[in-house]
C-alpha positions as CSV (number, residue, x, y, z in Angstrom):
1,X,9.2,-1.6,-25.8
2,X,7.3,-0.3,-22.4
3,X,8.4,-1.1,-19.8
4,X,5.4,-2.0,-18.1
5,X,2.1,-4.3,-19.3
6,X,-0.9,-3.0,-17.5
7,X,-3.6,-5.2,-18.1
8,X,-7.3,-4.3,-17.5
9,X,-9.9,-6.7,-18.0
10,X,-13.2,-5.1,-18.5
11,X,-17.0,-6.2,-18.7
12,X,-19.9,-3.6,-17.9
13,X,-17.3,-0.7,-16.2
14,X,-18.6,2.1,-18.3
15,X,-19.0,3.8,-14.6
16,X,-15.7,3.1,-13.1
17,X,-13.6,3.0,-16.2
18,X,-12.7,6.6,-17.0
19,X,-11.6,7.1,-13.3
20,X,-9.2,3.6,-13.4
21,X,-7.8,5.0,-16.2
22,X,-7.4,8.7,-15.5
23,X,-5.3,7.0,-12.7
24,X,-3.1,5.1,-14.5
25,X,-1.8,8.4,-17.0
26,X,-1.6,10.2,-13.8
27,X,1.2,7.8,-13.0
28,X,4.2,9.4,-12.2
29,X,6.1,6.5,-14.2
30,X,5.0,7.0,-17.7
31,X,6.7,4.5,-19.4
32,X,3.9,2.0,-19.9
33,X,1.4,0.4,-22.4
34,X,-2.4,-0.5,-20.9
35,X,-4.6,-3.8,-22.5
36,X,-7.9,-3.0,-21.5
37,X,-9.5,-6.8,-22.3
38,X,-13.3,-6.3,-23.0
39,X,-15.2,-9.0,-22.2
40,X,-18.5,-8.9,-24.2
41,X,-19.7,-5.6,-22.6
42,X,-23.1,-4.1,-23.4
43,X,-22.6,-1.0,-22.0
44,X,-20.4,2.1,-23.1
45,X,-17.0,0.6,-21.8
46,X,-16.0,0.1,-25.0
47,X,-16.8,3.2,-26.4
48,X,-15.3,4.7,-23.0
49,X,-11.9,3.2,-23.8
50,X,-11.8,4.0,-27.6
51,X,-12.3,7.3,-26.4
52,X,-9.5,7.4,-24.3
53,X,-7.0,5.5,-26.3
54,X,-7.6,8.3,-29.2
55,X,-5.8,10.5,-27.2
56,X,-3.2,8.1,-25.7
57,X,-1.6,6.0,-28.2
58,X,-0.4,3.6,-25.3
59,X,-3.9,2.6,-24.5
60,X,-5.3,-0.2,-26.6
61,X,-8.5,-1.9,-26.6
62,X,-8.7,-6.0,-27.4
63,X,-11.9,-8.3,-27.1
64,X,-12.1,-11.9,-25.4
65,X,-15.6,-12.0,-25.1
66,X,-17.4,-13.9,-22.5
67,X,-14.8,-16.0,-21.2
68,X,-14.3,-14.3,-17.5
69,X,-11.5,-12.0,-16.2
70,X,-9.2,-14.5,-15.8
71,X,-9.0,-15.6,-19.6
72,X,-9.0,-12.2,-20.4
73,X,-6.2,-11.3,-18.1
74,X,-4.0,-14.5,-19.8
75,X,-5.2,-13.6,-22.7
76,X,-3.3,-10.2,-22.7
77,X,-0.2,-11.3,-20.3
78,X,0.2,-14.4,-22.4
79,X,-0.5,-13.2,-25.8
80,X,-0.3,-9.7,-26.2
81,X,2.2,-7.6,-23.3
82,X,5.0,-6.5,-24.2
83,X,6.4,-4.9,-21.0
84,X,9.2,-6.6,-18.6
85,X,6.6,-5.7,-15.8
86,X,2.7,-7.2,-16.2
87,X,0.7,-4.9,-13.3
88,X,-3.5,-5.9,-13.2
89,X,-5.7,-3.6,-12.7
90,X,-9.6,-3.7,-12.4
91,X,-11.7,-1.7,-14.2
92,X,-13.4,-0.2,-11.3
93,X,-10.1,0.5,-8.8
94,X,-7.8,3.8,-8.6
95,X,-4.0,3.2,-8.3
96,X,-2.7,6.0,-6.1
97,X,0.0,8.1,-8.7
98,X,3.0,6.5,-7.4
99,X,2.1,3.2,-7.6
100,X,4.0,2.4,-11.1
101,X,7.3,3.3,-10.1
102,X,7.8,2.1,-6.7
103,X,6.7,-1.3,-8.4
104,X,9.0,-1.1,-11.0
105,X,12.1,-0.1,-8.5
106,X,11.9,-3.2,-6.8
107,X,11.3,-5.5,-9.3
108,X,14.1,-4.1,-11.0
109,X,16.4,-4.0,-8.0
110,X,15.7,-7.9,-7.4
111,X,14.1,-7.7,-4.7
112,X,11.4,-10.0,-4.9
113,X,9.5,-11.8,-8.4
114,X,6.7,-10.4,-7.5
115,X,5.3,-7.1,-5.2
116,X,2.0,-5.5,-4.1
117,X,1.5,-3.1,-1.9
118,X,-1.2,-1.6,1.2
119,X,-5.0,-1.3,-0.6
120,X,-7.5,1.2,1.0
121,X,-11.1,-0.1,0.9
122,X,-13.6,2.8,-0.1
123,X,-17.7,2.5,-1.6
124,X,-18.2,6.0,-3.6
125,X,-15.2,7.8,-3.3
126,X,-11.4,7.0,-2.3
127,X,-11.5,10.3,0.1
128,X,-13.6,7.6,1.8
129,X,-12.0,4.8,2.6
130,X,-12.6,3.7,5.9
131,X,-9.8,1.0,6.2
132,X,-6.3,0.3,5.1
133,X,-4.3,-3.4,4.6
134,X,-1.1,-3.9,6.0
135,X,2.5,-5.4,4.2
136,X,4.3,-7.9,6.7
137,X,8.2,-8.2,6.3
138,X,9.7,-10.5,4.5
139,X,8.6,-13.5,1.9
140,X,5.4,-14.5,1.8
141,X,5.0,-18.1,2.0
142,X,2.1,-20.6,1.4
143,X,1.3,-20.8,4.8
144,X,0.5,-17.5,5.0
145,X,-1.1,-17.5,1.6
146,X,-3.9,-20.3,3.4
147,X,-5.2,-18.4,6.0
148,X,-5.3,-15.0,4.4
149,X,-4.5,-13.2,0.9
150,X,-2.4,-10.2,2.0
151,X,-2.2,-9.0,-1.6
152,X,-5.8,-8.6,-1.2
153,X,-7.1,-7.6,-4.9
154,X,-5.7,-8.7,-8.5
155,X,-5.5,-4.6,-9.2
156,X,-2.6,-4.7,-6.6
157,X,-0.1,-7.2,-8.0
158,X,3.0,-6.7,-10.3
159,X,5.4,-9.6,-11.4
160,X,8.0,-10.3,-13.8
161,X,6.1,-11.5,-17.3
162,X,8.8,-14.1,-17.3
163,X,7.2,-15.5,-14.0
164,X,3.3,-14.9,-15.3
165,X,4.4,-17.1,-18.8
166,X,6.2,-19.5,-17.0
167,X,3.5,-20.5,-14.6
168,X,1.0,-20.3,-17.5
169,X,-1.4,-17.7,-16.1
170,X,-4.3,-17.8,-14.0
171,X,-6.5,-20.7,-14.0
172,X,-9.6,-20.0,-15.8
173,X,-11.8,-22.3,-14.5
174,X,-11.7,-20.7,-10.8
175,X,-14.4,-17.9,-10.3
176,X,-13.2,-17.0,-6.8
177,X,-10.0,-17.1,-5.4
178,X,-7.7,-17.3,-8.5
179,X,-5.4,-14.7,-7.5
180,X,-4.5,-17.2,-4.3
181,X,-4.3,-19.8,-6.8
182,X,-2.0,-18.2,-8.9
183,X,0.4,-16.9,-5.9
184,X,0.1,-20.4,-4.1
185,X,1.9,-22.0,-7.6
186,X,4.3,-18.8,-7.7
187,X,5.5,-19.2,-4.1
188,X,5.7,-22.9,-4.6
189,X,7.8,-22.7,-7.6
190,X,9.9,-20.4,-5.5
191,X,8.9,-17.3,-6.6
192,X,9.8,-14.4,-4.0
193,X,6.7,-12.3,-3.4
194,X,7.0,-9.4,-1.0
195,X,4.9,-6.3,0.0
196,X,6.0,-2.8,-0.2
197,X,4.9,0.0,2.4
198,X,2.5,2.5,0.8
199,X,-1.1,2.3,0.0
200,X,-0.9,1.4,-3.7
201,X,-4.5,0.5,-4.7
202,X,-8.1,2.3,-3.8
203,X,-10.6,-0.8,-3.9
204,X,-14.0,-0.6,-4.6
205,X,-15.6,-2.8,-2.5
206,X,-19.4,-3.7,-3.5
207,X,-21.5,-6.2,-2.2
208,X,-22.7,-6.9,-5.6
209,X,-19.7,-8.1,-6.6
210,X,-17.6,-11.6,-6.6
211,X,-15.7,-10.7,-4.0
212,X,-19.0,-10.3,-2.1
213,X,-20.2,-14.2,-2.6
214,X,-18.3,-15.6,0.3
215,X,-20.1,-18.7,0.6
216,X,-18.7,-19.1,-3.2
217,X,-15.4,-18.0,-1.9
218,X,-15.4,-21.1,1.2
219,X,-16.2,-23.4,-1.9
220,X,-13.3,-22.8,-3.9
221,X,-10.7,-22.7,-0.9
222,X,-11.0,-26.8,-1.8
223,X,-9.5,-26.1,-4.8
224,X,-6.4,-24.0,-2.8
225,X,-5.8,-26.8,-0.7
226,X,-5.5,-28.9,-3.5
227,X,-2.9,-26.8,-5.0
228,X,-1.1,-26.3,-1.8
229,X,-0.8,-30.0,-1.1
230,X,1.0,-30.9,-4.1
231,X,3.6,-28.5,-2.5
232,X,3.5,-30.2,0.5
233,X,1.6,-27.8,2.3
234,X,-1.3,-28.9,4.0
235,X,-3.9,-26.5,6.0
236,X,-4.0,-26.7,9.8
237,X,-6.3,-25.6,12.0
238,X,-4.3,-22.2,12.8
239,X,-4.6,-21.3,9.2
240,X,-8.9,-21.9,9.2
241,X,-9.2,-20.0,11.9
242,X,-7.4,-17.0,10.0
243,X,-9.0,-17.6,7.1
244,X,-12.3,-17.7,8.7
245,X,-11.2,-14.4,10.3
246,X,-10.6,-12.8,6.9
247,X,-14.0,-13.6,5.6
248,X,-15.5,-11.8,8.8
249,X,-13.4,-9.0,8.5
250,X,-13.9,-9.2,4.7
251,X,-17.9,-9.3,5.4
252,X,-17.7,-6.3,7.3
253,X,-15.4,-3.8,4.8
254,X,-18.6,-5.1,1.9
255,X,-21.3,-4.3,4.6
256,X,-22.2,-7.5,4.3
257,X,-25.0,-9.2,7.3
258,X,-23.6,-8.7,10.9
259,X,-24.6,-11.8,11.5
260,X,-22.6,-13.2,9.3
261,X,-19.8,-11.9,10.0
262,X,-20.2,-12.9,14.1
263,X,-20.9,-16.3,12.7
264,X,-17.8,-16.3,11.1
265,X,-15.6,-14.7,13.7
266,X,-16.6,-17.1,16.5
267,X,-16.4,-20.4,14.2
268,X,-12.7,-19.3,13.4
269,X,-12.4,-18.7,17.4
270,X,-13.9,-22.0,18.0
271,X,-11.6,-23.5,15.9
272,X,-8.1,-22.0,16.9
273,X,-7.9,-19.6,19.5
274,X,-4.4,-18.8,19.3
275,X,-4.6,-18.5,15.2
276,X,-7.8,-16.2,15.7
277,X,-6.2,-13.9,18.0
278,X,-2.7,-13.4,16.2
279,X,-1.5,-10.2,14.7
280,X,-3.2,-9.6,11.6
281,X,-0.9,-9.6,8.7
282,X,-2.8,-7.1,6.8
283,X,-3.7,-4.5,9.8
284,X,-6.9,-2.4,9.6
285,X,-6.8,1.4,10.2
286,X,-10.7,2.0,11.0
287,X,-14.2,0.5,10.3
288,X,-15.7,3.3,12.0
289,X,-20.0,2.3,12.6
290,X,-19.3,-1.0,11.2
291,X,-17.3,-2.3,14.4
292,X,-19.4,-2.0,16.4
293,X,-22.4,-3.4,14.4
294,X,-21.6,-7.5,15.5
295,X,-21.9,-8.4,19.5
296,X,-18.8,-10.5,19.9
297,X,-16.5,-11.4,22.8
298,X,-13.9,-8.8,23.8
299,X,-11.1,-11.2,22.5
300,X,-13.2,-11.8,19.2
301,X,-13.3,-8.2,18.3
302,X,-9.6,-7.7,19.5
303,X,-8.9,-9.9,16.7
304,X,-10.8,-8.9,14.2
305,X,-10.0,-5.2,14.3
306,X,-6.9,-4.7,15.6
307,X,-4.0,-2.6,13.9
């Protein structure tokens, strides 16, 4: 039995796939099986993982086609791992080779339920990532869950499978934001989740991508709230005006409109002050050009970009 799950959904990746998983058997913990969960590709990601699982028998390729990433994720956590540890992992990210077994340390020393660690933001290559997440100390609590996502990308958490079966996955029917979703029911059942030091993940950002919509994204924070509140959590406005300063800072790692991502900043800065100008859980390193691109207040861009 492995003792780690890594799960890999997979639709149209046959240009990022080979890389994710040339990372994952250059882990320095080998002890691991990967689910790479195609979801009705039309590309050569199939072929792509076929290809790689002939030489490593702990790769295996399943179908679950055209039901999202979420589905396919339950679909292998749920149904098919068979590791203590479930770890996701996007087809188009790059774990850094260490990733696996500081993961597996503290989940096996008890020292949280669940753990993720720091994510570097790059576009073509990882050698250029031009900004770096922070971990704050200690548990990470709803609160802090509804005004930003410090876990930052699916490809960055591990948990005990107990914990993944127990809370019945992710919810399927969310397009955006069901990682939130899934740690806002975690924490709220008591789950610990912490964050380890140590970049972890290598994101690919794209504006393309889901992660990209962010008017999408403002939609389904209703749903959050929802799931909050029957925890007895309820949003305040400290926690929209970090979450409104996550999507600006989000807007500008994806190279999104400038514009935008002023409009954003200074809403959140209407709308809390003190909540805007915080310290910022998940710290950048350096945006380089892309700081200086939106004309906000001193204060604003304090906030936004400070370590």
């Amino acid at each position: 039995m492995p003792l780690i799950s890594v799960i890999i959904p997979c639709f149209n990746a046959a240009a990022t796939l080979g890389a994710t998983l040339e990372a994952l058997r250059a882990q320095t913990l080998q002890d691991w099986e990967a689910l790479i969960v195609d979801d009705g590709s039309t590309d050569e990601s199939a072929e792509i993982a076929k290809h790689v699982a002939a030489k490593d028998p702990r790769i295996a390729l399943t179908r679950n086609p055209g039901r999202g990433p979420s589905a396919a994720r339950n679909h292998a956590g749920l149904n098919l791992a068979k590791g203590r540890i479930l770890a996701f992992c996007d087809a188009d990210d790059i774990w850094t080779p260490g990733k696996l077994e500081a993961v597996s340390k503290a989940l096996d020393a008890g020292h949280a339920d669940a753990v993720f660690g720091q994510t570097a933001f790059f576009a073509a290559h990882p050698s250029d990532a031009r900004s770096i997440s922070g971990v704050s100390q200690g548990d990470i609590t709803i609160e802090t869950l509804l005004g930003e996502n410090p876990v930052c990308t699916l490809s960055n958490l591990s948990l005990g499978a107990e914990h993944f079966r127990a809370l019945g996955g992710f919810d399927a029917t969310l397009v955006h934001n069901e990682d939130l979703d899934f740690l806002i029911r975690l924490v709220g059942h008591g789950g610990q989740l912490r964050g380890l030091p140590g970049v972890h993940v290598y994101y690919r950002t794209s504006p393309s991508g889901l992660s990209a919509d962010l008017a999408a994204m403002q939609a389904a924070r209703r749903r959050l709230l929802a799931t909050a509140a029957r925890f007895g959590v309820t949003a305040n406005r400290r926690n929209e005006a970090i979450y409104l300063r996550y999507l600006a800072r989000r807007a500008l790692r994806l190279d999104l409109s400038p514009v935008l991502s002023a409009r954003l900043a200074l809403t959140g800065f209407v709308t809390d002050p003190g909540g805007f100008l915080s310290p910022v859980h998940r710290g950048l390193a350096t945006l380089g050009a892309a700081c200086a691109a939106p004309i906000l207040p001193g204060a604003t861009r304090r906030a936004l970009f400070s370590k």
